[in-house]
C-alpha positions as CSV (number, residue, x, y, z in Angstrom):
1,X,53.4,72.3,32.0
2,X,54.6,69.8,29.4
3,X,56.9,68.7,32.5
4,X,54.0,68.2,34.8
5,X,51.5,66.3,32.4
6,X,54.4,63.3,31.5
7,X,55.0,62.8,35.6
8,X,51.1,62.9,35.4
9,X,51.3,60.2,33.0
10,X,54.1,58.3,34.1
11,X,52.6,58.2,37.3
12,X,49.1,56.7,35.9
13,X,51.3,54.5,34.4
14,X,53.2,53.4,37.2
15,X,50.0,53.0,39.1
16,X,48.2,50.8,36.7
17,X,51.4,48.3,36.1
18,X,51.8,48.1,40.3
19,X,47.5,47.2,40.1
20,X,47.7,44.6,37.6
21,X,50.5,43.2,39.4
22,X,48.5,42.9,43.1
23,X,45.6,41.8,41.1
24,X,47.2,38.9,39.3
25,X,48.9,38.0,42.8
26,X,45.5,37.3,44.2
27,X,44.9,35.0,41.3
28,X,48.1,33.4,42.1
29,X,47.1,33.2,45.6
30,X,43.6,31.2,45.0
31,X,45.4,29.3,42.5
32,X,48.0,28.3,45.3
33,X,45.1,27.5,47.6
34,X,43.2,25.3,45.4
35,X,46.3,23.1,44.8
36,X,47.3,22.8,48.1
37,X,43.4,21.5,48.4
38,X,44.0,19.2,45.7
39,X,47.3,18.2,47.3
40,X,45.6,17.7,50.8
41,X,42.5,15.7,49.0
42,X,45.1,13.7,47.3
43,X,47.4,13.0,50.4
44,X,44.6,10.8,52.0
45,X,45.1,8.5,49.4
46,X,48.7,8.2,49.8
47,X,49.6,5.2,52.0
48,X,52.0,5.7,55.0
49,X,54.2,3.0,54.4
50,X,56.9,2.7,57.3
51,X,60.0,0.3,57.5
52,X,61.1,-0.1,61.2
53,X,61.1,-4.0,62.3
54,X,60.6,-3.2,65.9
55,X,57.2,-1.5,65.4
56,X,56.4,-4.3,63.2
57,X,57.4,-6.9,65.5
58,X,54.7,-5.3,68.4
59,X,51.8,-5.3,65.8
60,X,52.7,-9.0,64.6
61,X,54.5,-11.8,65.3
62,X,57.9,-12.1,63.5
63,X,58.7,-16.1,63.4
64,X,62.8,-15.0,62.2
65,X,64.1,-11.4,62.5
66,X,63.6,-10.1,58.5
67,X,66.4,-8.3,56.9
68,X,64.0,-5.7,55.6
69,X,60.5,-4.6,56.4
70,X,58.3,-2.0,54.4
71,X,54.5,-2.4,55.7
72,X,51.4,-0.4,55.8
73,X,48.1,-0.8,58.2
74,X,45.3,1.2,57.4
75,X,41.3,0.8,58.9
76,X,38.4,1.0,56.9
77,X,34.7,1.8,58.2
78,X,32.7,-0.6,55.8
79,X,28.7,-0.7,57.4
80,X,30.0,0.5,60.5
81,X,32.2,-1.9,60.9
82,X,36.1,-1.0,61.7
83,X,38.5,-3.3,59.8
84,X,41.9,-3.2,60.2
85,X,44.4,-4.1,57.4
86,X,48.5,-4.3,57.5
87,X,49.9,-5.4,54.5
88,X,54.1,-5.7,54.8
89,X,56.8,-6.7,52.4
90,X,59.3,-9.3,54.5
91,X,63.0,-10.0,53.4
92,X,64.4,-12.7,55.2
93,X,67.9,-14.4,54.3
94,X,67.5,-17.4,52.4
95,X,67.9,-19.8,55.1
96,X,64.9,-17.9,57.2
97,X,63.1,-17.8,54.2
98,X,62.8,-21.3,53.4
99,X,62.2,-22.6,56.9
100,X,59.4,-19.8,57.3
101,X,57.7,-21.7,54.1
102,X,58.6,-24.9,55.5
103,X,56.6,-24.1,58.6
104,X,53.8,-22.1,56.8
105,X,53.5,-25.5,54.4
106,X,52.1,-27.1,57.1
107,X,49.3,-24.9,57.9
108,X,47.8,-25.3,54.7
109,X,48.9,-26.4,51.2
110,X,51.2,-23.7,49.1
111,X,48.9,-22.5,45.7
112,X,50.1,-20.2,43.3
113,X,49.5,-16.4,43.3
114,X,49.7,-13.1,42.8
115,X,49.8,-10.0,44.3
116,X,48.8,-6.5,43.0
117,X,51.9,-4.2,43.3
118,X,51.4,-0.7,44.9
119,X,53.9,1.8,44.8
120,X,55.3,2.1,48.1
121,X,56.7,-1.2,47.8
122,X,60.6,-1.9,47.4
123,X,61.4,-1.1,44.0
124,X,63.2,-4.3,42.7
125,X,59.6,-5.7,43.2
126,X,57.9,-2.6,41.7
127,X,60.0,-3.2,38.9
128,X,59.4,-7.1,38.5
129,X,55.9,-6.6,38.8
130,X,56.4,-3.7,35.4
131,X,57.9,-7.0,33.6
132,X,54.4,-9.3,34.2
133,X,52.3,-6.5,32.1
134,X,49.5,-6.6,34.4
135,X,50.7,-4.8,37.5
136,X,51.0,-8.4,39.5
137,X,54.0,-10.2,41.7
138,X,53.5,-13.9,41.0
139,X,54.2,-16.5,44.0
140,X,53.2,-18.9,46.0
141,X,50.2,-18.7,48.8
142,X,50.6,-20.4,52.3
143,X,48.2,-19.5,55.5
144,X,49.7,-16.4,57.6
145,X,49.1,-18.6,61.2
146,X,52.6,-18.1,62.3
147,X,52.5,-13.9,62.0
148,X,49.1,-13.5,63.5
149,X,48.3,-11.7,67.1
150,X,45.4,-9.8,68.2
151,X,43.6,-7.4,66.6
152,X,44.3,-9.8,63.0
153,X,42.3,-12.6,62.8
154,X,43.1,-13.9,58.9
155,X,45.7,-13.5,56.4
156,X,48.0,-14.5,53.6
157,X,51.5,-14.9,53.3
158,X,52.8,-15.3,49.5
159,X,56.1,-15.9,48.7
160,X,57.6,-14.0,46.0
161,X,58.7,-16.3,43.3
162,X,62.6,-16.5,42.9
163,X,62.9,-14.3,45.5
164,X,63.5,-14.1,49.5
165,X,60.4,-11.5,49.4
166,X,57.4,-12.3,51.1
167,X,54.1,-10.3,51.1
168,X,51.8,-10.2,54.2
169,X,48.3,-9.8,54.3
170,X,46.3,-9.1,57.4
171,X,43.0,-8.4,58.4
172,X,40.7,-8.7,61.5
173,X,38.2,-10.6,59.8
């Protein structure tokens, strides 16, 4: 008898332990669900940056082939109106960079600027725009005239100071 009442007891044992495990697995589970809901909420604001010239080159007009393109185009419903945006990150060599500000002078006159840093951009520039303190890549503004084409209607092209870097910003309006 003393045989059969510690199985009995091991048993009840064994059967609360294996319980608590399933039930804490659950918790696990709806944990798990509600991050990979925050994950998915999150994800929408994560911009799908992409870096193949080609592509680029059928959305804008390229005036000189770049070195290195990293760009992003996203559409906004503001009042029911659809705006399109594409802001890229250019590389040219030096020569292509200077005659591309050379021809942008003459659409309107250079001014300085800046430009707010986001993450998916190169990292050299990430990292010079740590060095300003406020988050910003300092330059020089000319008009975007020579990189526009249908569905972009305005921009800006700003030439990152000391560098062959130049940011483009389009949109349709």
């Amino acid at each position: 008898m003393p045989i059969l009442q510690t199985k009995l007891i091991f048993s009840v044992f064994v059967l609360v332990c294996l319980l608590n495990a399933c039930s804490r697995n659950g918790d696990a589970d709806v944990n798990s669900a509600a991050r990979n809901a925050n994950q998915t909420a999150n994800s929408s604001s994560v911009v799908n940056a992409q870096d193949d010239i080609e592509e680029l080159g059928k959305i804008v007009k390229l005036p000189a082939l770049p070195d290195e393109v990293t760009y992003s185009e996203t559409n906004s419903n503001n009042g029911g109106e659809n705006n399109k945006r594409l802001i890229a990150i250019l590389k040219f060599s030096t020569v292509n960079a200077n005659q591309i500000a050379a021809s942008a002078e003459q659409h309107k006159t250079p001014a300085p600027a800046g430009v707010d840093a986001e993450d998916w951009f190169p990292p050299e520039l990430v990292a010079r725009s740590r060095e300003t303190g406020d988050g910003s890549l300092k330059g020089v503004e000319y008009a975007a005239n020579d990189f526009l084409q249908p569905p972009y209607a305005s921009g800006r092209l700003t030439r990152i100071n000391d560098t062959d870097y130049f940011v483009l910003e389009l949109s349709m309006f």
